[in-house]
C-alpha positions, -999 to 999 in steps of 0.1 A, spaced: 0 0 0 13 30 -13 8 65 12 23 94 1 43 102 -31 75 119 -24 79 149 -54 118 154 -68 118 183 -86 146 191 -113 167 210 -91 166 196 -56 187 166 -63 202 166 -32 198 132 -10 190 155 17 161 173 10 134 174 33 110 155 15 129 124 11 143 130 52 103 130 57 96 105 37 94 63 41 115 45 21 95 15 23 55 25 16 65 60 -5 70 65 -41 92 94 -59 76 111 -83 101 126 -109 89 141 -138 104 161 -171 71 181 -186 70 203 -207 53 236 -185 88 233 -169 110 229 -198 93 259 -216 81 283 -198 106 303 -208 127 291 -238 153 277 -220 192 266 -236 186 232 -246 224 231 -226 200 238 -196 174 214 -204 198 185 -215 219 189 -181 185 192 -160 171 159 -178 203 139 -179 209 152 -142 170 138 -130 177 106 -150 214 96 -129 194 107 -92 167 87 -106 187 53 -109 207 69 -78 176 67 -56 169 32 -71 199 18 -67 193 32 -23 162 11 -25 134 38 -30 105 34 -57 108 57 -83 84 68 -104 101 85 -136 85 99 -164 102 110 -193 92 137 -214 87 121 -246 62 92 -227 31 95 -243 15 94 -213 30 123 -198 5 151 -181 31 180 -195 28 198 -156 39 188 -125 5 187 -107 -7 167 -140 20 143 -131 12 135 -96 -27 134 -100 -16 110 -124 10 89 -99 -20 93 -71 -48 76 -96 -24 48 -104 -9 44 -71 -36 51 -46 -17 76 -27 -37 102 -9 -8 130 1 21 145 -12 53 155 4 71 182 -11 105 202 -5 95 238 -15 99 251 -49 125 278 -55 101 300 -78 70 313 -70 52 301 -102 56 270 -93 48 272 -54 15 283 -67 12 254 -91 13 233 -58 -12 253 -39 -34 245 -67 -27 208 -74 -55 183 -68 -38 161 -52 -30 176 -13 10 188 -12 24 188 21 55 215 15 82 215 35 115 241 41 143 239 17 169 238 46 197 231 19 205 269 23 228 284 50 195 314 57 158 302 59 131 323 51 123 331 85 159 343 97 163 362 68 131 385 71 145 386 112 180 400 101 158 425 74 134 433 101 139 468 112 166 481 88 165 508 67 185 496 37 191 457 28 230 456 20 249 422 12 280 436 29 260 434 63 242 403 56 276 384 44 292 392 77 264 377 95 262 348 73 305 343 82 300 347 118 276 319 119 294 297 95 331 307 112 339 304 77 373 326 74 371 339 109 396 337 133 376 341 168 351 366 164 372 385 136 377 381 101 409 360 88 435 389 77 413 416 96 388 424 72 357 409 56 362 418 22 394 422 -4 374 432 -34 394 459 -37 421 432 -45 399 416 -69 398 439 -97 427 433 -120 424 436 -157 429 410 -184 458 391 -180 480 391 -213 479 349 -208 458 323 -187 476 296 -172 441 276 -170 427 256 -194 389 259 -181 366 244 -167 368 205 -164 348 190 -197 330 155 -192 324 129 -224 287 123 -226 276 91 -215 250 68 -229 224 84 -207 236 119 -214 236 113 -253 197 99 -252 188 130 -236 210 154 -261 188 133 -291 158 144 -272 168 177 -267 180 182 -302 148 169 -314 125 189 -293 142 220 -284 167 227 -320 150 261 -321 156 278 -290 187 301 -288 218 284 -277 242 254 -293 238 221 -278 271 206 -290 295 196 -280 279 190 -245 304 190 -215 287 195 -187 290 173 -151 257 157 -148 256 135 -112 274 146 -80 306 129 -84 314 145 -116 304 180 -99 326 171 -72 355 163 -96 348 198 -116 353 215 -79 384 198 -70 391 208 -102 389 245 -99 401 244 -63 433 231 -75 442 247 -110 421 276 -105 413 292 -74 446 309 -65 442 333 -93 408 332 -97 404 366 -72 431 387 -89 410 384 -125 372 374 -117 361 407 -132 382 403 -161 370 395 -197 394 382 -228 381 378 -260 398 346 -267 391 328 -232 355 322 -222 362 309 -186 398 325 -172 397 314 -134 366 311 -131 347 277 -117 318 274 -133 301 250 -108 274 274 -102 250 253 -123 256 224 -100 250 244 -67 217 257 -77 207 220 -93 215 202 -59 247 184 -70 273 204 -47 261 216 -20 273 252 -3 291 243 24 314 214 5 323 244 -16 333 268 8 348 246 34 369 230 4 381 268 -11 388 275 25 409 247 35 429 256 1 434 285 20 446 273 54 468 248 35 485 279 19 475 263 -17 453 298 -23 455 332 -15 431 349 9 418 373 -14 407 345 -38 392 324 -12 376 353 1 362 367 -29 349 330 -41 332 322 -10 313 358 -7 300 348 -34 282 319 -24 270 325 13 270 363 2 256 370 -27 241 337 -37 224 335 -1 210 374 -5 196 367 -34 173 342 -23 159 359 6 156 395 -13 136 372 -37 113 358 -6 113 387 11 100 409 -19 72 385 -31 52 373 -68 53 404 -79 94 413 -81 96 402 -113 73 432 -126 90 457 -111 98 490 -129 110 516 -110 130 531 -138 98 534 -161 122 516 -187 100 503 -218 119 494 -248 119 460 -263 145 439 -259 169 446 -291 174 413 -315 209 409 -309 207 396 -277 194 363 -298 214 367 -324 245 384 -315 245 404 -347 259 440 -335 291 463 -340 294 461 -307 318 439 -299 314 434 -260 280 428 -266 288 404 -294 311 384 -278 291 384 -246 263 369 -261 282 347 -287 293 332 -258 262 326 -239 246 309 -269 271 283 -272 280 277 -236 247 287 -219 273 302 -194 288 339 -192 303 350 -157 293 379 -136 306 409 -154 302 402 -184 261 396 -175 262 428 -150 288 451 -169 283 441 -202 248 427 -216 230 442 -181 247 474 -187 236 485 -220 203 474 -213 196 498 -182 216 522 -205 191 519 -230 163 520 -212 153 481 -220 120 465 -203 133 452 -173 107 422 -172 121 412 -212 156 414 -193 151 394 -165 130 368 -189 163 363 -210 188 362 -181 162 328 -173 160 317 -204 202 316 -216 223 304 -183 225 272 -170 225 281 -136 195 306 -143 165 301 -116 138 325 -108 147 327 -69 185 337 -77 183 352 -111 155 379 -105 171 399 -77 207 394 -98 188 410 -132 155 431 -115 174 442 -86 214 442 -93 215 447 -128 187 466 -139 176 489 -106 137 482 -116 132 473 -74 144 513 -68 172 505 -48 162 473 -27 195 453 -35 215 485 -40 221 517 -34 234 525 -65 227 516 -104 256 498 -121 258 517 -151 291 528 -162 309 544 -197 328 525 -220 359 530 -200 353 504 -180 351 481 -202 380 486 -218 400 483 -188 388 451 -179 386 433 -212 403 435 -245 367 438 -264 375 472 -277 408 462 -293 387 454 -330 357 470 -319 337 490 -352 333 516 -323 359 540 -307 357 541 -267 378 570 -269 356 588 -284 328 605 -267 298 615 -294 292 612 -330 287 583 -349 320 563 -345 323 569 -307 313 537 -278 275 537 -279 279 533 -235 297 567 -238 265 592 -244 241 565 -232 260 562 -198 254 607 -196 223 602 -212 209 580 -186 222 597 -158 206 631 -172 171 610 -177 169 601 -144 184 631 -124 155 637 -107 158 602 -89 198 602 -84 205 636 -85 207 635 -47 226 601 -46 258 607 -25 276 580 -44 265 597 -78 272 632 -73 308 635 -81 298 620 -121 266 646 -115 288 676 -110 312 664 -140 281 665 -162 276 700 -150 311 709 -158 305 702 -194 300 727 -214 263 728 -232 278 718 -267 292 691 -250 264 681 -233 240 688 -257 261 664 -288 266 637 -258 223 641 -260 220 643 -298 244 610 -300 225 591 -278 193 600 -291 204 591 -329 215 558 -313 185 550 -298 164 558 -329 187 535 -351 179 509 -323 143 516 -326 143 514 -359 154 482 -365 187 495 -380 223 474 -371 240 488 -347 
């Protein structure tokens, strides 16, 4: 007699969730399904798809092989309901079972998907993060401004991750300021480690390929860990060719290396494969055993109990509605060339070149780069955030909306920070080598041949004055455009405005 089912979902493939703690290995059934409201609701990159899939397959036979039943439906069964609450009405009619456990859902479409299924879901806490929901909205409770800074020292103290006592290791929380290198002339890294696809893997890619050969992104070649061991391999990986440099250059960008230092196991955090604290304690006993340097370590694991854990509770905290937010009043469609890459803008180019074919681009290159121009321009915030969820593979709702609506595009008003990140073509050029063969001049400031970010950056910060004008960390870029003389000011206007038109208008540019 079967009396619960037990649902998996596609990115909780962790032994340790709570619905499989809760659950009885010897009267309860897994329910595992691939459908297709989850595999489209936004057009996902069939990279994404194929590592989900192949991933739920190996748990699958993982569970099995542990002695729980598993009931697995594929997505090309004819049988298949095509939604999640489809699929365990159907497990509960053929089954008998009367309940379902659940570990909650990381995005709130599908919470509500849950609340609405036939069948009764018990949910229970996701506890595989370091923050619940209820000691996040404690440590928010009362303060004026949300800042990551604050929250990440919290979230080291109660880890003792880098601390020494009741201080920081070197005698400060953050070396950021030591993480902000440019390009490196060479790389002494040869990526991320690559895995052959194995018979399960290449049954899913055929799938994919079949069903998905439309959506933006290149499938092949397909290198991507898809069960824990191989994630744990791809972090031992980094840890030991990677991480000792990866600090000095994580904000740089070469045009003829996709992944520099970077470890590219972010994917495998947010599917369940690694979980956070393996990661940090393992980058922090590269630390103590002198194989890394402190600002690497430091930087790496901010970036996990930090950022990755602020993320989720801003997206909590804030609610169903975050996603529509649109502080900025920004309204412009999202231009083609972020599907196609076909611009003059070379950044932009290689930025999303690189995103189609490895479903993968790393933090400044999404924030600095493709975010950039798009707050610049004035893009829909909403289109934004839907193709941030659409092109990575580590892209879910509950960590990418707060990165894009909050981070990148400032459509919350200032609720993850203080600031926008907008910034000129300078930038850029210091940290990359995109503007080397770019069709545009970053030295130049107006006119047709100058770096579209240059006007658009003065532009932007001249649309919005009424709303930053008073921003103590804007003023001093506030009083420079004042400095300017009008002609100055007025061509930066004219440029931008021509830009945007050409933009509008279809034109390349």
């Amino acid at each position: 007699m079967v009396s619960r089912l037990v649902l998996v979902l596609g990115d909780q493939l962790s032994d340790g969730i709570t619905a499989l703690r809760e659950a009885d290995r010897d009267s309860d059934i897994v329910v595992m399904a691939e459908v297709a409201d989850e595999a489209s609701y936004v057009p996902h990159h069939p990279k994404k798809i194929a590592f989900v899939f192949a991933a739920m397959r190996k748990f699958a036979a993982r569970l099995e092989a542990a002695g729980w039943r598993v009931r697995y439906t594929r997505l090309d069964d004819p049988e298949n309901a095509g939604s999640i609450p489809g699929e365990l009405l159907r497990a509960a009619d053929a089954t008998g079972a009367s309940e379902v456990l659940a570990t909650e859902p990381g995005e709130f479409r599908l919470i509500s998907a849950l609340q609405d299924c036939p069948v009764p879901v018990h949910v229970l806490p996701d506890d595989r993060f370091l923050c619940s929901h209820e000691e996040f909205e404690g440590w928010a409770e009362g303060r004026k401004e949300l800042r990551m800074e604050w929250f990440y020292r919290e979230m080291r103290r109660r880890t003792g991750l880098l601390m020494e006592g009741d201080k920081p290791a070197g005698g400060k929380w953050n070396y950021d300021h030591d993480n902000r290198k440019p390009a490196p002339d060479e790389v002494a890294y040869g990526g991320p480690m690559q895995f052959t696809p194995d018979a399960t893997v290449e049954e899913v890619l055929d799938l994919v390929e079949t069903r998905f050969g439309g959506n933006f992104g290149t499938l092949r070649p397909f290198h991507f860990a898809t069960d824990q061991g191989e994630a744990r391999r791809a972090l031992a990986h980094f840890i030991r060719y990677a991480l000792p440099r990866f600090g000095d250059f994580q904000d740089a960008m070469l045009d003829g290396n996709r992944f520099l230092y970077h470890a590219v196991v972010s994917m495998y955090l947010n599917a369940g494969l690694l979980d956070w604290r393996e990661v940090c304690e393992a980058a922090e006993d590269a630390w103590r055993d002198g194989h890394a340097p402190l600002n690497a370590v430091e930087g790496f694991i901010r970036q996990i109990i930090g950022w990755r854990e602020f993320m989720r509770g801003i997206y909590f905290h804030e609610g169903p509605g975050y996603t529509r937010r649109n502080e900025l009043g920004h309204d412009r469609p999202l231009p083609d060339f972020y599907w196609t890459a076909d611009t003059d803008m070379r950044c932009v180019a290689k930025a999303v070149a690189q995103t189609r074919d490895e479903a993968y681009a790393h933090h400044i290159q999404r924030l600095m780069v493709t975010g950039n121009f798009a707050l610049l321009a004035g893009i829909d915030p909403h289109a934004v955030h839907e193709w941030y969820l659409a092109v990575y593979a580590d892209a879910y709702e509950w960590v990418e909306a707060p990165n894009v609506i909050g981070m990148s595009q400032f459509a919350d008003g200032g609720v993850v920070g203080s600031k926008p990140y907008v910034s000129g073509g300078n930038y850029i050029r210091k940290m990359s080598d995109y503007c080397n063969k770019c069709s545009y001049d970053v030295g130049e400031k107006s006119g047709e041949k100058a770096c579209p970010y240059n006007y658009l950056y003065w532009a932007f910060l001249h649309r919005h004055r009424d709303r930053f004008g008073k921003n103590p960390r804007m003023a001093q870029m506030y009083r420079t455009w004042a400095r300017m003389s009008d002609d100055k000011r007025q061509a930066t206007l004219e440029s931008a405005d021509a830009f945007l038109g050409k933009l509008d208008g279809g034109a390349r540019v």
